[in-house]
N, C-alpha and C positions, 0 to 999 in steps of 0.2 A: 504494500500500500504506500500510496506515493504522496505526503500531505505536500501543501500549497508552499509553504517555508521551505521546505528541501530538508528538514531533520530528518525522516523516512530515509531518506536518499542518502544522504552524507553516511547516516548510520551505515546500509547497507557497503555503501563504499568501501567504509571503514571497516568493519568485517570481513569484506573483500580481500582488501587487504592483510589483513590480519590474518587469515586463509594463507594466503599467497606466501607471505613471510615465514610462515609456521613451516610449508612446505617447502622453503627454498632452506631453513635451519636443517630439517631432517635432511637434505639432500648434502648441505655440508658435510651436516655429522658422517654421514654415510661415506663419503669422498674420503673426508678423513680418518676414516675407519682402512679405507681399500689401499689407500696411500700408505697407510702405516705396513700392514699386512704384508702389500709390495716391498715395503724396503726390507720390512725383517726376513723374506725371501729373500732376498740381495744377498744381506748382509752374510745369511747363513751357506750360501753359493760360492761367493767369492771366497769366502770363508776354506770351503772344503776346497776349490781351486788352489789359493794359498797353500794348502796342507798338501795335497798330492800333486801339485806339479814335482815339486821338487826332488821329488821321491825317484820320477818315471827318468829312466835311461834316455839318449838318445834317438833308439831304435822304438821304441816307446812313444816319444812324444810326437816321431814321424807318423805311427799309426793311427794314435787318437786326431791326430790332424787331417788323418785321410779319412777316417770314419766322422771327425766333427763335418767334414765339409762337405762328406755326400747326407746326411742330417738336415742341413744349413738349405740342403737343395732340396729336399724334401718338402721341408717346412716350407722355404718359398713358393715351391709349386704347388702347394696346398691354399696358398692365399693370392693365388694369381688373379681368380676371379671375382676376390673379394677386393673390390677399392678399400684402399688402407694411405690413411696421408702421408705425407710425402717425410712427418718425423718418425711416423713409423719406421720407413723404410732406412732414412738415416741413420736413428738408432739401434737399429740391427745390425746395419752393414758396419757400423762401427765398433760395436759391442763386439760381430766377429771376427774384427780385423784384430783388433785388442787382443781377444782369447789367442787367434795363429801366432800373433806376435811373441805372444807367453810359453807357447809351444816349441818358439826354435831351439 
């Protein structure tokens, strides 16, 4: 109901809003729930990289590099027909380029 003043209306507005606010906080919280998640995968990744490189021979690290990188091909051929932005793509290629490096 819509009185002649605009009270009706503003209220509604304003509830509106108040709607909208409530669901952009849970979409934070949420973000920053997923963001955390992601890094503590990182951290525990890198983590186990750190620990077994160092371990793997020569002959070793030439193989994980051949098996990382037909993986590497895998995975991109699996999202060839999925459009994916273009930091996606960077921060793959980068991420892998990193790992080979840590390999030689």
């Amino acid at each position: 109901m819509q009185e002649t003043n605009g009270v009706a209306t503003d209220r509604r507005e304003a509830s509106e809003d108040e709607g909208l606010l409530e669901k952009m906080q849970k979409l934070a919280v949420s973000s920053s729930k997923a963001a955390s998640r992601f890094g503590a995968e990182l951290v525990a990744q890198y983590s186990f990289i750190d620990a077994v490189l160092p371990t793997l021979n020569a002959a070793q690290r030439r193989e994980v590099a051949r098996a990382f990188r037909a993986e590497i091909e895998k995975a991109m051929a699996r999202t060839d027909d999925i459009p994916m932005p273009p930091e996606y793509h960077a921060a793959l290629l980068s991420r892998v380029n990193d790992l080979l490096k840590w390999l030689e």
